[in-house]
Structure formats: C-alpha cells, structure tokens
C-alpha positions in Angstrom: 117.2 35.4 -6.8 120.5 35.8 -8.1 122.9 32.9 -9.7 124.6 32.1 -5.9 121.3 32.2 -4.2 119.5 29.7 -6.5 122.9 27.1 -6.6 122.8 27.3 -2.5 118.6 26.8 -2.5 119.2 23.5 -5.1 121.7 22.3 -3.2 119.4 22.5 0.3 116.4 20.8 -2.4 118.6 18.1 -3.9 119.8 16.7 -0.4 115.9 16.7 0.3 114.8 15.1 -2.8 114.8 11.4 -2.1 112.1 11.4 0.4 109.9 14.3 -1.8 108.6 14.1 -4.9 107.4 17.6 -4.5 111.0 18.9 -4.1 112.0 16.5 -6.7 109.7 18.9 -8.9 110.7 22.1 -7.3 114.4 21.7 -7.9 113.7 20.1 -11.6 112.1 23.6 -12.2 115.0 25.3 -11.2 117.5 23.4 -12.9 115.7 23.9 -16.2 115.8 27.7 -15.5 119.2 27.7 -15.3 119.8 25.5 -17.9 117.6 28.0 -20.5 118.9 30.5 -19.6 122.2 29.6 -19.3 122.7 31.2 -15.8 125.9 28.6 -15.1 128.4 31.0 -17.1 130.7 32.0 -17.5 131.8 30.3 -14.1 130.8 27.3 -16.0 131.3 26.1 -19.9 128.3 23.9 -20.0 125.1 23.0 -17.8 127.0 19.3 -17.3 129.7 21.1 -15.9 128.2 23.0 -13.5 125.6 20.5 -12.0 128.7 18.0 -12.2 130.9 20.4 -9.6 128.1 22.2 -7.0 126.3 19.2 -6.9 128.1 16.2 -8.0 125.1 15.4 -10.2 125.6 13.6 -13.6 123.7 15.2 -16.7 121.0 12.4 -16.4 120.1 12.8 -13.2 119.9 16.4 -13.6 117.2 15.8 -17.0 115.3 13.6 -15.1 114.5 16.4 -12.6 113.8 18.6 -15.4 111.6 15.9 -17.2 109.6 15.5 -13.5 108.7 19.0 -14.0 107.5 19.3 -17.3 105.6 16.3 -17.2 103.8 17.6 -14.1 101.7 20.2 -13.1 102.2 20.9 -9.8 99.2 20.1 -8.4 99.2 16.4 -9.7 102.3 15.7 -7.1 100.9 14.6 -3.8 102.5 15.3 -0.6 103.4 11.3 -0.4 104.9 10.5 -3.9 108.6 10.4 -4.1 111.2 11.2 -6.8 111.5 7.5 -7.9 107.5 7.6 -8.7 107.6 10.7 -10.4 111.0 9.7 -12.4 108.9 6.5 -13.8 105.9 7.8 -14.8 107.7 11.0 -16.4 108.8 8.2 -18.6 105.4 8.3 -20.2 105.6 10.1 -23.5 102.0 9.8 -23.7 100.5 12.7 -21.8 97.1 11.3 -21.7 98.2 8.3 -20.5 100.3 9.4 -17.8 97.5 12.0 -16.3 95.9 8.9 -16.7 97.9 6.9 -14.3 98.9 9.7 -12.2 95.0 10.4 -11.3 94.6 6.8 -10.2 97.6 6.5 -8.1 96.2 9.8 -6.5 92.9 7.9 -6.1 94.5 4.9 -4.5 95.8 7.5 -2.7 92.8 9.1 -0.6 91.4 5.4 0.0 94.7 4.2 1.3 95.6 6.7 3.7 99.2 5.8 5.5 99.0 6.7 9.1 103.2 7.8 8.6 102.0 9.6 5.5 104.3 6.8 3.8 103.2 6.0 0.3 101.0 3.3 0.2 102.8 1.6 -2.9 106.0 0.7 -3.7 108.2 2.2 -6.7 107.9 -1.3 -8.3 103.9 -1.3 -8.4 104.1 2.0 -10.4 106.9 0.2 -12.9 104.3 -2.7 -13.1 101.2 -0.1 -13.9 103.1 1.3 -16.4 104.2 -1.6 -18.2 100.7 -3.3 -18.3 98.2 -0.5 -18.6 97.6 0.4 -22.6 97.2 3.6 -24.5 93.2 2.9 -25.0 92.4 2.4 -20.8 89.9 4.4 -19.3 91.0 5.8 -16.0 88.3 3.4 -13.8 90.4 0.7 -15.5 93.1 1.8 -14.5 92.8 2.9 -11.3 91.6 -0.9 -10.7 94.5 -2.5 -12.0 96.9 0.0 -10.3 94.8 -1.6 -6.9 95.0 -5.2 -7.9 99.3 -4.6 -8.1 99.6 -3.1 -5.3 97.4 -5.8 -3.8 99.6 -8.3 -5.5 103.0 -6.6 -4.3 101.4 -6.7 -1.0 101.0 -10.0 -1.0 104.3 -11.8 -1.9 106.2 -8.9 0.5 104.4 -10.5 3.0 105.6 -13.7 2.5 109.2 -12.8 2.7 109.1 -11.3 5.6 111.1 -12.7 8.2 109.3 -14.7 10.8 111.1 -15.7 14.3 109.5 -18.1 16.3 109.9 -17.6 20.7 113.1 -17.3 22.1 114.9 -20.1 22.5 114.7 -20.4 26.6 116.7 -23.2 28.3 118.2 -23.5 31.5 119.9 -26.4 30.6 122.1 -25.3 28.0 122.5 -21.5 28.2 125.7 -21.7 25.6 123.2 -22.6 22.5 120.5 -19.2 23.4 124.1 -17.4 22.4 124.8 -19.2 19.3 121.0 -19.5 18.1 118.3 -16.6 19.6 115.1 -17.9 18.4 113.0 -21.3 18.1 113.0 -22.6 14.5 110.1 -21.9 12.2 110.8 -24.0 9.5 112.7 -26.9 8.6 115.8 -24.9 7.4 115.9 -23.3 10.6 115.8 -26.8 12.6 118.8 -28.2 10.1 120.6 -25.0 11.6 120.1 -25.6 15.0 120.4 -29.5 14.6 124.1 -28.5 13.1 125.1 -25.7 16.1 123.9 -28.2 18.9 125.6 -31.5 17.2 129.1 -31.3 19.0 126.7 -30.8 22.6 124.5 -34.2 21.3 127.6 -35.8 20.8 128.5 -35.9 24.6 124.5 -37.6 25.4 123.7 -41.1 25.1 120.4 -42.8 23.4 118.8 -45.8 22.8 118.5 -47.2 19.4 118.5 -50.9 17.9 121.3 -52.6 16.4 121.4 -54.3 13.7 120.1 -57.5 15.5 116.9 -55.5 16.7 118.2 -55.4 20.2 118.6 -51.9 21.8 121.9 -50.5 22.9 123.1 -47.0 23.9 125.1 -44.9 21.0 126.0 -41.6 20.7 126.3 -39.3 17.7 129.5 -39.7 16.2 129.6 -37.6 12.6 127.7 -36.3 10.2 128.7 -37.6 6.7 126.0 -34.8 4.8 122.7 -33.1 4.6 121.0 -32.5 1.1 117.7 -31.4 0.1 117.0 -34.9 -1.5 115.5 -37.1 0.5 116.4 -38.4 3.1 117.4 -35.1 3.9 120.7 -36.2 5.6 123.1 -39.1 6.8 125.1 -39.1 10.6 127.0 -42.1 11.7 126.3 -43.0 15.7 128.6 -45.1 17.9 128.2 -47.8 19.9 129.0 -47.1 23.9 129.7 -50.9 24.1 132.3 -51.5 21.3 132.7 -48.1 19.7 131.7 -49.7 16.6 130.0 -47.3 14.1 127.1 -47.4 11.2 125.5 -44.7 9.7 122.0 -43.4 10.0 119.2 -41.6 6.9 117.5 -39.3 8.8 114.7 -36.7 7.8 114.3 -33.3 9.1 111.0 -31.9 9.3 109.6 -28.8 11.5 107.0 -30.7 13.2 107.2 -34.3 12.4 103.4 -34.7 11.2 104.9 -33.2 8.0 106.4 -36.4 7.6 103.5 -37.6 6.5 101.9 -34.8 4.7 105.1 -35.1 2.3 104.6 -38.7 2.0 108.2 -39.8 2.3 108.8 -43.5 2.4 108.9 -45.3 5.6 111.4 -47.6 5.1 113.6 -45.7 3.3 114.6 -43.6 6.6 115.9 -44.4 10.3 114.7 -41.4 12.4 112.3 -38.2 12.6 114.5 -35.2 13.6 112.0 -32.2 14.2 111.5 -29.6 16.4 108.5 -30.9 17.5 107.0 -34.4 17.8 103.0 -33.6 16.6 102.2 -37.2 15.9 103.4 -39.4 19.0 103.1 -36.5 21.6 99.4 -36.8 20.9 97.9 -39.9 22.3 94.6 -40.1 19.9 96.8 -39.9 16.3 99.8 -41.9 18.1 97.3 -45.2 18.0 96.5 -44.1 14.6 98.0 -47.5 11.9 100.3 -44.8 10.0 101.4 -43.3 12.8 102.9 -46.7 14.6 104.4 -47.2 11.0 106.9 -44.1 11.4 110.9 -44.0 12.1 111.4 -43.2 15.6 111.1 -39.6 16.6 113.6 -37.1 17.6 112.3 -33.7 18.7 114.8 -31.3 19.5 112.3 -29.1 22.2 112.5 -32.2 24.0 116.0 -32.7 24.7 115.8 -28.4 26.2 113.3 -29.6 28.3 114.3 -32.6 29.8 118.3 -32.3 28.8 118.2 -36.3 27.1 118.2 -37.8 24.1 114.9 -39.6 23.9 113.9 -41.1 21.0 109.7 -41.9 20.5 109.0 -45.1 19.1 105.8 -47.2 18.4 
C-alpha cells in the first residue's frame, strides 16, 4: 500500500476509532509503521507534522495509538472494548500486570454479555481496577475485584438517574402542565412547583386562624424566602377582611408523613406543604396522638383535584 493509500485508510480508521478499540489498534499499527519508517517525507519534516495536517491529530494522541498496539496482541482486544479502555490500561508498564487485567475484563466479559454488544463497564471502572489492583494479584483476584467495581459503579449510576413521577394531569389548570410536565418526586421538585404555581394560589382563598385562634379567610400574599434550614421556608398571607398581613414557617416535604420521620419540631412550624397528605388522608394513623399534634396540612395534588385551597387540620 503505498504512502497516499495508507494516509486515506487512517483517516477512514481514525474517524471510526472512538467507538472501536479494535480500530483504535489497527490504525495505532499503522501510524508506527509510518513513523519507523519515516514514510511522512519528504512531504513532511517530522511525524508531528504530518499527523498534525492529514489528520489534525496532536503527537500524543497519535503515541497513544501506537502505545495501544504494542501493548496488545491482537487477539486480547474484544469486539466491545473501546479506545478509551485500551488507552488506560496501555498505561500499565507492567506487562504481566496488564495481561493480567486485560484477561479479567475479557472474563467479565463472556459473563456479562450486552444485548447492544455495548461494553458492560464503564471507562472509569477500568481507571478504578487499575489504580487498586497490585503488582503481586493473581488473575482470580482480580478478575473479582474488577466485578465488585463495576458492581459498585453500577450502583451509584443508578442512583443518579433521573426519576419523573406521572404527568402532571389537571383539567383545572392546564397553564401549569406547560410550565411543569411531571408530578414531583422529591421534595426539591415540590419547592419547584410550589414556586411556578404561587402567583395562581395567590388568586384562592383559605381558612387559617388568626392570631386570636379564630378562623378567617387569607390568601397568599409573598414569599419572604426558602432555605434548606428548617423550617424550610417563610410566606406572608393576607387577611380578606382587613388586608392585614403576618408571616407564615412552613415545611416542605414530599409526602407529609416525612414530617415525622425527620423529626422536626411541632411548634416550631405553621403548615405541612407536600405533594401528598400520607398521614391525615389515612383515617387509622390520622387518630394516631402524633399525628393530631401536626401543623395543618397542605397537599398540592389536592388543590389539582378539587381546584381549593384546603388545609387538613386535627
């Protein structure tokens, strides 16, 4: 194959490399061909030159193809690793180790088949193995540690994966499904929906006792601030009959059992706002003596269903 031929099949490999760690090793083979035998010139004064202008490749990229093929046999590249994996391991000055390693990702491998023939680990479980497994382990050892990372990665990806609750359905109030898609999940979602619906709450009148005990309709005025201490945030309401104001500590909590499980202070707090009411919706733990002892309770679901602001009280 002569000089134009190979520079036009690299170029075809390199644009393929990122999702092929066997291409990855085929073009590293033909980069070091031409780099020993100096097949860039004369169009080209060095090797840096040339991989620079066909290919727009720095010198270190182009080594670390080269490196990939050394360090590998050809065989020992499986049809799922990519060039990141490869570039890692070939990082491993110790050959023995890194047959080592290699073998047991190939292991973990054959009992993890992908069904998209996607690898079944991530680049950052092969940086783990290779920063934890030692010169002196066997390759059973480390074919069980490389499964326990993976495991591990597996794990905490999982718990940062976005979860999204139903849609948000409600006749009432079509304008908010545009704003906010999905029912909360958590109780930063609910401060979020809390905040988009507050100038539509504002229009809505509610019950709540004044100072003197007695109850007297108000509506949400302001909201002075939210924090992450508790309580969690303060709103001022104002009075339909005199327009008179005073400010409110409220808590916001998913479901408003959790109230409880986080053992907030009772007194220290005026009203429950959740998505859902799980303590005073449920007649049995409603009787219950802590339960009677809560703030009132605000749950957002209920004002979509029934399109009022309803407060549940002991």
């Amino acid at each position: 194959m002569d000089h134009t031929a190979v520079t036009a099949h690299l170029k075809d490999l390199i644009k393929q490399v990122q999702n092929s760690g066997r291409t990855a090793w085929e073009a590293g083979g033909m980069l070091k061909s031409v780099r020993d035998s100096r097949t860039f010139s004369p169009g080209y004064a060095s090797f840096q030159a040339y991989t620079q202008q066909e290919f727009n490749m720095k010198e270190r990229t182009a080594q670390s193809y080269i490196k990939i093929h050394e360090s590998f046999l050809h065989d020992e590249v499986s049809p799922v690793m990519l060039f990141t994996h490869l570039r890692r391991l070939s990082e491993i000055d110790n050959g023995a180790l890194r047959s080592r390693l290699i073998a047991a990702i190939r292991e973990f491998e054959r009992q993890h088949p992908t069904k998209d023939g996607s690898p079944p680990y991530t680049t950052e479980d092969i940086v783990a193995l290779k920063n934890v497994v030692s010169q002196e382990e066997d390759l059973v050892s480390v074919a069980t540690t490389f499964k326990s990372l993976v495991q591990s990665s597996f794990d905490a990806r999982q718990e940062r994966v976005i979860k999204l609750g139903n849609k948000l359905v409600t006749s009432r109030f079509p304008q908010l499904t545009n704003v906010f898609e999905y029912e909360p999940v958590s109780e930063m979602g609910l401060v979020g929906l809390f905040c988009v619906m507050f100038p539509l709450l504002k229009e809505y009148p509610f019950e709540f006792e004044n100072l003197r005990g007695k109850k007297e309709d108000y509506f949400f005025d302001s909201i002075k601030f939210i924090q992450t201490a508790f309580p969690d945030t303060c709103f001022l309401i104002r009075n339909k009959r005199d327009n008179s104001r005073r400010e409110i500590h409220a808590e916001f909590e998913h479901r408003s059992r959790n109230f409880v499980n986080h053992k907030h202070p009772h007194a220290e707090c005026s009203l429950i706002v959740c998505w859902e009411d799980t303590v005073r919706s449920n007649p049995k733990r409603a009787q219950e003596k802590w339960a009677r002892s809560l703030p009132p309770i605000f749950a957002l679901k209920d004002f979509f269903t029934t399109g009022q602001i309803s407060f549940r009280s002991s």
